[in-house]
PDB file of N, CA, C, O and CB in Angstrom:
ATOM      1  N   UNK A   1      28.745 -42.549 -15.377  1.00  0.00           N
ATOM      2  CA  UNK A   1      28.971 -41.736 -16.548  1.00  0.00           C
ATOM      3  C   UNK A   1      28.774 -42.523 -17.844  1.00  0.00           C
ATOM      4  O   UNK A   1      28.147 -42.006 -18.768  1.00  0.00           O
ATOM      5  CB  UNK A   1      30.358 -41.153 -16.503  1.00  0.00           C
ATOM      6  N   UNK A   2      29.258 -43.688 -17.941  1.00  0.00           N
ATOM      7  CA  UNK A   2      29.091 -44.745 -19.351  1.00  0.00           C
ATOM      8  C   UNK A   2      27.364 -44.805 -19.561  1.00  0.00           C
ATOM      9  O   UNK A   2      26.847 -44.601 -20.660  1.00  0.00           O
ATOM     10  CB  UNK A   2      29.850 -46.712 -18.980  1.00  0.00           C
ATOM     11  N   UNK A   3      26.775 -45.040 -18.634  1.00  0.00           N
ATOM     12  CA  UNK A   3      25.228 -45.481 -18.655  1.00  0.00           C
ATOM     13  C   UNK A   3      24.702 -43.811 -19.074  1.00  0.00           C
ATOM     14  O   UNK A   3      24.022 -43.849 -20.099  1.00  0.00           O
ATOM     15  CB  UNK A   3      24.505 -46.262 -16.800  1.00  0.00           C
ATOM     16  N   UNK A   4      24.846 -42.546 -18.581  1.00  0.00           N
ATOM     17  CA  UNK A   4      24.541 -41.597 -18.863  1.00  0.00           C
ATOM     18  C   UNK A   4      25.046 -41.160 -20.302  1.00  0.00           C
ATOM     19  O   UNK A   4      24.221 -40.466 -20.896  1.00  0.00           O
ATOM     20  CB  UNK A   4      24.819 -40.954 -17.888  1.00  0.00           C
ATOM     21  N   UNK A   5      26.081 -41.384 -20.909  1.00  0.00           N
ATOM     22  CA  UNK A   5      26.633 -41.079 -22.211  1.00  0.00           C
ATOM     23  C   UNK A   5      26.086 -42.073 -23.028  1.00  0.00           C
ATOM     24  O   UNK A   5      26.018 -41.823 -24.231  1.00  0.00           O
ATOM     25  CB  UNK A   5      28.143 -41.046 -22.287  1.00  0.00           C
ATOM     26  N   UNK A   6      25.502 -43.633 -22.432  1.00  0.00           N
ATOM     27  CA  UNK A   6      24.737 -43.855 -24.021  1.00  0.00           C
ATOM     28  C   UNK A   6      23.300 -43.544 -23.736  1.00  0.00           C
ATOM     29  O   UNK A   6      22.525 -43.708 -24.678  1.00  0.00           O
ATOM     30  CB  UNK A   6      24.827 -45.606 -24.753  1.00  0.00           C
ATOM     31  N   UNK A   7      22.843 -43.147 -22.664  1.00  0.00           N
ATOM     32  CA  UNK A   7      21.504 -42.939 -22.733  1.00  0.00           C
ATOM     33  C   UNK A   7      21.115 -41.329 -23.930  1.00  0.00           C
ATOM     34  O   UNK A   7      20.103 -41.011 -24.556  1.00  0.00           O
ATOM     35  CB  UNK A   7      21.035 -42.773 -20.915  1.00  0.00           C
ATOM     36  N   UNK A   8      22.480 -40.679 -23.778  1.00  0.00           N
ATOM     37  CA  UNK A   8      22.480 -39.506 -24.661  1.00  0.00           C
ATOM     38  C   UNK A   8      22.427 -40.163 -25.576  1.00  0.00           C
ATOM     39  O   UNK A   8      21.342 -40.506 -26.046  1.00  0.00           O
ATOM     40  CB  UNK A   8      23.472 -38.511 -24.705  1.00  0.00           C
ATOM     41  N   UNK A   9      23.984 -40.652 -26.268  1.00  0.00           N
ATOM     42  CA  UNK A   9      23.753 -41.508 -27.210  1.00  0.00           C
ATOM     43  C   UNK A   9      22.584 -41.851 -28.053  1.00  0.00           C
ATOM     44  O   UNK A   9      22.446 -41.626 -29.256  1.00  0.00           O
ATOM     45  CB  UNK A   9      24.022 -42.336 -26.752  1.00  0.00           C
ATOM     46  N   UNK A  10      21.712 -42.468 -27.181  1.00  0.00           N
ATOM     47  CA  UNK A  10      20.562 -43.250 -27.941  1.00  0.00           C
ATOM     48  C   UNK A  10      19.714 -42.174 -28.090  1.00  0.00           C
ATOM     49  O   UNK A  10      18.635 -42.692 -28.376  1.00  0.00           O
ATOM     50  CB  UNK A  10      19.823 -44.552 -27.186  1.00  0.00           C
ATOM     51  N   UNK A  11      19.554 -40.821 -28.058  1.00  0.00           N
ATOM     52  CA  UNK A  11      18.668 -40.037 -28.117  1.00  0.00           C
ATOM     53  C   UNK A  11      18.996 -39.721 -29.689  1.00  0.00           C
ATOM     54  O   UNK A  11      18.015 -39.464 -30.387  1.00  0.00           O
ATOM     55  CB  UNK A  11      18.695 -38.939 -26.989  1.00  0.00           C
ATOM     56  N   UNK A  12      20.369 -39.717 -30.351  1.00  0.00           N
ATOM     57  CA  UNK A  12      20.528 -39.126 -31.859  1.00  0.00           C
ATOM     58  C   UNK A  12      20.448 -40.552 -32.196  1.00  0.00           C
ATOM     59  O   UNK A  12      19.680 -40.628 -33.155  1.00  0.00           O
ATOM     60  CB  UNK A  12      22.031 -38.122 -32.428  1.00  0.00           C
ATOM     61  N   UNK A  13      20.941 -41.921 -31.814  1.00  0.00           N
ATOM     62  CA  UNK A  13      21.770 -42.977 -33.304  1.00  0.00           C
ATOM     63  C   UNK A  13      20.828 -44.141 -32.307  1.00  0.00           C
ATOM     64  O   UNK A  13      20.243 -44.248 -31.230  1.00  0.00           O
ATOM     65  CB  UNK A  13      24.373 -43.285 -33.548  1.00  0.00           C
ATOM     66  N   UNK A  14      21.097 -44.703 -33.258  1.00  0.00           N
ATOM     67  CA  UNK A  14      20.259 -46.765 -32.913  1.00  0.00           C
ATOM     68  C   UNK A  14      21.456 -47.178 -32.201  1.00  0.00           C
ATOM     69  O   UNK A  14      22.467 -47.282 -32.895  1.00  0.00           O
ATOM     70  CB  UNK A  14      19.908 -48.302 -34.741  1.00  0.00           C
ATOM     71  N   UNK A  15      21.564 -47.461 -30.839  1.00  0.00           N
ATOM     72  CA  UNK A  15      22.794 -48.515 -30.440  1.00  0.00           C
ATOM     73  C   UNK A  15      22.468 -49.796 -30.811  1.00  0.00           C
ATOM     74  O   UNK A  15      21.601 -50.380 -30.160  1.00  0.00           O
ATOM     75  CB  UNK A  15      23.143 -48.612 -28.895  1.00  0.00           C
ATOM     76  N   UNK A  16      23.115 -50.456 -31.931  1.00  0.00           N
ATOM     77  CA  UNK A  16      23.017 -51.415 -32.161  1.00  0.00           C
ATOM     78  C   UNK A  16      23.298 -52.924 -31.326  1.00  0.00           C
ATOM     79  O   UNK A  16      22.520 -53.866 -31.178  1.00  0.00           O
ATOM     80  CB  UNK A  16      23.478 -51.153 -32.987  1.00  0.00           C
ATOM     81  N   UNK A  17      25.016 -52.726 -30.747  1.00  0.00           N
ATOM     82  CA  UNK A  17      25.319 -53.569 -29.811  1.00  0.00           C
ATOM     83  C   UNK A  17      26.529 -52.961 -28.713  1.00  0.00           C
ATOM     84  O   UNK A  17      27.334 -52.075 -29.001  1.00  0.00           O
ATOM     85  CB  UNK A  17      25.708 -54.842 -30.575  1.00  0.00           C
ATOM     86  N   UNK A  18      26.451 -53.562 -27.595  1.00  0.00           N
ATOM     87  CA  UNK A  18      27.141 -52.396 -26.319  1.00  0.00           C
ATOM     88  C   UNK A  18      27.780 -53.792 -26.015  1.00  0.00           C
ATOM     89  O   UNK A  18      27.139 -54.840 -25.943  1.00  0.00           O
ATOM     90  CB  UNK A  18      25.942 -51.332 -24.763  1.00  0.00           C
ATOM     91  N   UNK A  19      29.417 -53.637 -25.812  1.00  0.00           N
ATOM     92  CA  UNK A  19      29.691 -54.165 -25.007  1.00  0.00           C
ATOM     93  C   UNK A  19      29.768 -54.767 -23.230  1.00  0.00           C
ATOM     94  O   UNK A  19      28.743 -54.641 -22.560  1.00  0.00           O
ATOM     95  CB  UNK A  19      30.070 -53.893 -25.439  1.00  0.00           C
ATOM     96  N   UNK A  20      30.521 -55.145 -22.842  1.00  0.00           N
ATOM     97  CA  UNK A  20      30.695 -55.194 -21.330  1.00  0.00           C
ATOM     98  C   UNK A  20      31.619 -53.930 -21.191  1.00  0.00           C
ATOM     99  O   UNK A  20      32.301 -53.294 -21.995  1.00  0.00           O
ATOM    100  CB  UNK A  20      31.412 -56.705 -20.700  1.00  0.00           C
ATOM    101  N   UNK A  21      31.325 -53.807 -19.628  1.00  0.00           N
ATOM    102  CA  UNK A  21      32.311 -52.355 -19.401  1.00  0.00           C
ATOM    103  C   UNK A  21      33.565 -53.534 -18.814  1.00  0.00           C
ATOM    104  O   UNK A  21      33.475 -54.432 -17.977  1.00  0.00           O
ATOM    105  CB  UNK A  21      31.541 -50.721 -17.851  1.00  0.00           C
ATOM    106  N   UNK A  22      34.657 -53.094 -19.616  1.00  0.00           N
ATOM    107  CA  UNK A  22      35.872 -53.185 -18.745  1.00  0.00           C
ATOM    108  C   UNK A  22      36.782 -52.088 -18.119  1.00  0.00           C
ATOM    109  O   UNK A  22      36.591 -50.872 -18.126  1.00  0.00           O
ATOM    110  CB  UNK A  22      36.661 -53.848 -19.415  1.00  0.00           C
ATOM    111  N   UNK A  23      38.153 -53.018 -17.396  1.00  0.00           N
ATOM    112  CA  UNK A  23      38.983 -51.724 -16.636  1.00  0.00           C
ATOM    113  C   UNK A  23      40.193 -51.823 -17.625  1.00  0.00           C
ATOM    114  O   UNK A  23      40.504 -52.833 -18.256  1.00  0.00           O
ATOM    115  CB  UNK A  23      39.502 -51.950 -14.710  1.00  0.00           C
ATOM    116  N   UNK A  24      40.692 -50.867 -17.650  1.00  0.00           N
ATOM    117  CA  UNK A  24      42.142 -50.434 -18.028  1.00  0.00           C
ATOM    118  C   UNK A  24      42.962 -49.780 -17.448  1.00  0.00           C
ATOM    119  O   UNK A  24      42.709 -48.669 -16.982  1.00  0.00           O
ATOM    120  CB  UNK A  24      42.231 -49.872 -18.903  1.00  0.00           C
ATOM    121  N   UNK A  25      44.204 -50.408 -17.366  1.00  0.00           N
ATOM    122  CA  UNK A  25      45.058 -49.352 -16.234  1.00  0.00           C
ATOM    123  C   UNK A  25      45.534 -47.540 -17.171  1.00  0.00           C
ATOM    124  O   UNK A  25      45.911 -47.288 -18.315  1.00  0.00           O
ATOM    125  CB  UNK A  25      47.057 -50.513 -15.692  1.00  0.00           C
ATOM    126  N   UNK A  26      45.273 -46.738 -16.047  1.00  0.00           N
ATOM    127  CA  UNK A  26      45.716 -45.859 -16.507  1.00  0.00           C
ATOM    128  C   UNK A  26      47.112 -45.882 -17.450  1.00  0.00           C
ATOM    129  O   UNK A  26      47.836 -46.875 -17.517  1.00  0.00           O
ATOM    130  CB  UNK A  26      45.702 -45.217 -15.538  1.00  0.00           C
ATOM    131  N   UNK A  27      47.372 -44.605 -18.177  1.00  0.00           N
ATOM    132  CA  UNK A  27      48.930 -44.826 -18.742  1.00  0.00           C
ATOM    133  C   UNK A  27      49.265 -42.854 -18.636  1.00  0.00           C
ATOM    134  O   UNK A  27      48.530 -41.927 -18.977  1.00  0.00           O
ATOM    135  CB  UNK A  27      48.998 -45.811 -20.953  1.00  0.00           C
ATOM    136  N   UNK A  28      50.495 -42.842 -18.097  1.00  0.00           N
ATOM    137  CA  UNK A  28      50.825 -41.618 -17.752  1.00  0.00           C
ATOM    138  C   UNK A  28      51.061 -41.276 -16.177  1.00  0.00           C
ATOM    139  O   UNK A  28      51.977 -40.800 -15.506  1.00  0.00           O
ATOM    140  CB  UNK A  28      49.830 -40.853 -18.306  1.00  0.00           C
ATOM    141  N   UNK A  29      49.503 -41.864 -15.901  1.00  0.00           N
ATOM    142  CA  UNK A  29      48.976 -41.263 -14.503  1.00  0.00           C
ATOM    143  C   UNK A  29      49.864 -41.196 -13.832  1.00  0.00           C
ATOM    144  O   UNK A  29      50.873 -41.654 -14.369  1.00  0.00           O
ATOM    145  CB  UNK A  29      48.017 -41.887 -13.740  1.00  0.00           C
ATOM    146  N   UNK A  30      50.098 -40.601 -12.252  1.00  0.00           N
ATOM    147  CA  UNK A  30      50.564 -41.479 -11.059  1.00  0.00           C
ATOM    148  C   UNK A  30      50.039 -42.183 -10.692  1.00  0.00           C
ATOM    149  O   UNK A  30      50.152 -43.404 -10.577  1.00  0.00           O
ATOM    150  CB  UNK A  30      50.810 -41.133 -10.120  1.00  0.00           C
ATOM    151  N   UNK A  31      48.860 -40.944 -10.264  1.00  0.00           N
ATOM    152  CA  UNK A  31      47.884 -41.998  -9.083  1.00  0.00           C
ATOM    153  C   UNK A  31      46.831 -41.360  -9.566  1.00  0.00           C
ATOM    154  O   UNK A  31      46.610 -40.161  -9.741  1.00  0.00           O
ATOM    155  CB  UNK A  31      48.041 -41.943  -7.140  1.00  0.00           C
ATOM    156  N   UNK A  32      45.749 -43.023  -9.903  1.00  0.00           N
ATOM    157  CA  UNK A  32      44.813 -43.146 -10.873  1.00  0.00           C
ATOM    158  C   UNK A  32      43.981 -44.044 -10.190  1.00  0.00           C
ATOM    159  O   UNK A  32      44.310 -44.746  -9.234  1.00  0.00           O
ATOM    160  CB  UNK A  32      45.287 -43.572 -12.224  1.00  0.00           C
ATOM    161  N   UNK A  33      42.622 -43.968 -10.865  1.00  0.00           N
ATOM    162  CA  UNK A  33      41.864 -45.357 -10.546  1.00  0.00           C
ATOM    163  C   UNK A  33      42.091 -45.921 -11.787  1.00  0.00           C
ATOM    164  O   UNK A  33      42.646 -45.262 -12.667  1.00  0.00           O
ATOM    165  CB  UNK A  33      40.200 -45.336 -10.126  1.00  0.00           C
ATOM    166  N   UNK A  34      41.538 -47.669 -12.061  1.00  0.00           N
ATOM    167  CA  UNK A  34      41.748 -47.990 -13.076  1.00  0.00           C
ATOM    168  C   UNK A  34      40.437 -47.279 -14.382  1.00  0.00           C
ATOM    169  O   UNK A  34      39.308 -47.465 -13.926  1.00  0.00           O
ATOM    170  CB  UNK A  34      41.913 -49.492 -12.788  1.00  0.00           C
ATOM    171  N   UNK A  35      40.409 -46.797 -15.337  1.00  0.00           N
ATOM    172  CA  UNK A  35      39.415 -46.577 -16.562  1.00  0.00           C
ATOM    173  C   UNK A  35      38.531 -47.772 -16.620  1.00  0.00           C
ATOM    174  O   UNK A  35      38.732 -48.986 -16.637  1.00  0.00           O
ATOM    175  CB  UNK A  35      40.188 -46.404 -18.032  1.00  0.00           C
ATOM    176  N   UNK A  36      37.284 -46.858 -16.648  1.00  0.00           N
ATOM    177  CA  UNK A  36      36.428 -48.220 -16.851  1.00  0.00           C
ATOM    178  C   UNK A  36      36.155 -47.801 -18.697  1.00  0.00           C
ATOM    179  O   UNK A  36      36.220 -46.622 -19.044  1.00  0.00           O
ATOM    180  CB  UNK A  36      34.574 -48.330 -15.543  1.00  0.00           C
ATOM    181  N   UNK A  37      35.936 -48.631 -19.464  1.00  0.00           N
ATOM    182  CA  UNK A  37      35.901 -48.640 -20.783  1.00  0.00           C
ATOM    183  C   UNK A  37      34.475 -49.816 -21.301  1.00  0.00           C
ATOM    184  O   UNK A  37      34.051 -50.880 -20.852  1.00  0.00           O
ATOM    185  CB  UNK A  37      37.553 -49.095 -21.270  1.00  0.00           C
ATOM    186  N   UNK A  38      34.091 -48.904 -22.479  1.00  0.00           N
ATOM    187  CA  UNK A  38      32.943 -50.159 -23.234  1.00  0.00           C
ATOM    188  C   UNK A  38      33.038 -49.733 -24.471  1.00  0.00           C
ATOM    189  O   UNK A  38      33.639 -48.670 -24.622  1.00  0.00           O
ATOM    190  CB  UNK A  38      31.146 -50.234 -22.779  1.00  0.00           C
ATOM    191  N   UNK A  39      32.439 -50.481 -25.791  1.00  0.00           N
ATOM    192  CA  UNK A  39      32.683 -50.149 -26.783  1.00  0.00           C
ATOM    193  C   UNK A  39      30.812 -50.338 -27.108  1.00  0.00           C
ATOM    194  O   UNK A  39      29.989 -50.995 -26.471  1.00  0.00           O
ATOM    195  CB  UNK A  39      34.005 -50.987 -27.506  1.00  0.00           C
ATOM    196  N   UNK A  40      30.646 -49.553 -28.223  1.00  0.00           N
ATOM    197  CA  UNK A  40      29.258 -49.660 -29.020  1.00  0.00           C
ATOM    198  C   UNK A  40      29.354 -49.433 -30.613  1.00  0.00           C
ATOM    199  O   UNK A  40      30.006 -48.725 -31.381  1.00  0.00           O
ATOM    200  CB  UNK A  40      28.214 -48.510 -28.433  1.00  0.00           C
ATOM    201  N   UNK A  41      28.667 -50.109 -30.669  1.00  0.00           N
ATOM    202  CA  UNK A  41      28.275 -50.346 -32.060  1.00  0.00           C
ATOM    203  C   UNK A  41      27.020 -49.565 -32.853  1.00  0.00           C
ATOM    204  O   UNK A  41      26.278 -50.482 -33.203  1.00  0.00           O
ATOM    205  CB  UNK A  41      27.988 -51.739 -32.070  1.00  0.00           C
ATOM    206  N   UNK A  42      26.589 -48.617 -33.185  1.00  0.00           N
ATOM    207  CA  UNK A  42      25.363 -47.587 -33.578  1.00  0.00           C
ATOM    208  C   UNK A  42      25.079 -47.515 -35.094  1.00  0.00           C
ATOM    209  O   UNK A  42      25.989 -47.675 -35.908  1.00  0.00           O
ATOM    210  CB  UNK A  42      25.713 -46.022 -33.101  1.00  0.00           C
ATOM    211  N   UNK A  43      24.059 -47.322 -35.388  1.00  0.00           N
ATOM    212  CA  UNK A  43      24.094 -46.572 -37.064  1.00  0.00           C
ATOM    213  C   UNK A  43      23.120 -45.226 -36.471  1.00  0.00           C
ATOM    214  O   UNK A  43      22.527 -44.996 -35.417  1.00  0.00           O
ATOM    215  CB  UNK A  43      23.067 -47.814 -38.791  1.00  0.00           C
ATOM    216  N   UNK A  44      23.287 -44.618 -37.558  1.00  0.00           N
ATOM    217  CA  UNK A  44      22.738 -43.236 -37.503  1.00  0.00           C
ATOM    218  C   UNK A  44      22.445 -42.887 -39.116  1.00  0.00           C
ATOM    219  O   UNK A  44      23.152 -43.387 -39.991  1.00  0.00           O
ATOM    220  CB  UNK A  44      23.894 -42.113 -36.724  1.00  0.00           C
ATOM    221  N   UNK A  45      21.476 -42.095 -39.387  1.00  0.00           N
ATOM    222  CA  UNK A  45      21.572 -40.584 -40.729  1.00  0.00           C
ATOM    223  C   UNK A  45      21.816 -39.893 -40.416  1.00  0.00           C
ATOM    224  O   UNK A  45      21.621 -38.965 -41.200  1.00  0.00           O
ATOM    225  CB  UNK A  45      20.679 -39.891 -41.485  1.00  0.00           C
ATOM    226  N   UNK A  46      22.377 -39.523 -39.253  1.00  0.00           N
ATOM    227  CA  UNK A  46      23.108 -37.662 -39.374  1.00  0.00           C
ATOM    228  C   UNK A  46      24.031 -37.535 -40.043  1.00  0.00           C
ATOM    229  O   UNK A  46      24.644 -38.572 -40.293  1.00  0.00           O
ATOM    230  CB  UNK A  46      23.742 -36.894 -38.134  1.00  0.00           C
ATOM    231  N   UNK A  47      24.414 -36.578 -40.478  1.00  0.00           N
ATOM    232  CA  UNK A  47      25.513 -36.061 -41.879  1.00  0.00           C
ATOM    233  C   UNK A  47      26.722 -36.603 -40.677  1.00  0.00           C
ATOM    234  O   UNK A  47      26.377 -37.085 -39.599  1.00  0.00           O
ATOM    235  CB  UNK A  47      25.563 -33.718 -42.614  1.00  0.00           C
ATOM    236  N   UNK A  48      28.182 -36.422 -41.091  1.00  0.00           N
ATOM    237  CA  UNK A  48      29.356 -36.195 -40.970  1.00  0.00           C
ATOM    238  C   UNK A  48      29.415 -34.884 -40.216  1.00  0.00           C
ATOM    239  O   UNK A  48      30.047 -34.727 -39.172  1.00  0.00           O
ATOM    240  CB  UNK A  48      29.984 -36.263 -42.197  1.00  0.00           C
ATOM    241  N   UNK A  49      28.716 -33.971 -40.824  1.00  0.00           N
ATOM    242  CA  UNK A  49      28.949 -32.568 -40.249  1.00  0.00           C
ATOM    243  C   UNK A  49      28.369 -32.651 -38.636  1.00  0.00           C
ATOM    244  O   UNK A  49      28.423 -31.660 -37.908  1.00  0.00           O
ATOM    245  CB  UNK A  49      28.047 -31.312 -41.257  1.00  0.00           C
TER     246      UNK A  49
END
């Protein structure tokens, strides 16, 4: 799902820089897998709107 959401991603904005994917433990859950998480960095011109 991460690799499919910036490949969208990169279809509107410039990914500038992508982190590593890490895990995070759920919070709430019971019974969870751990979250996998990454962060990116993009510019874009699309409005706000």
């Amino acid at each position: 799902n991460l690799t499919r959401a910036l490949t969208l991603l990169s279809k509107k904005v410039k990914l500038e820089k992508i982190s590593a994917i890490y895990e995070t433990e759920p919070v709430g859950y019971k019974v969870q897998p751990l979250f996998l998480n990454l962060v990116c960095q993009m510019s874009t011109n699309l409005s706000p709107e």
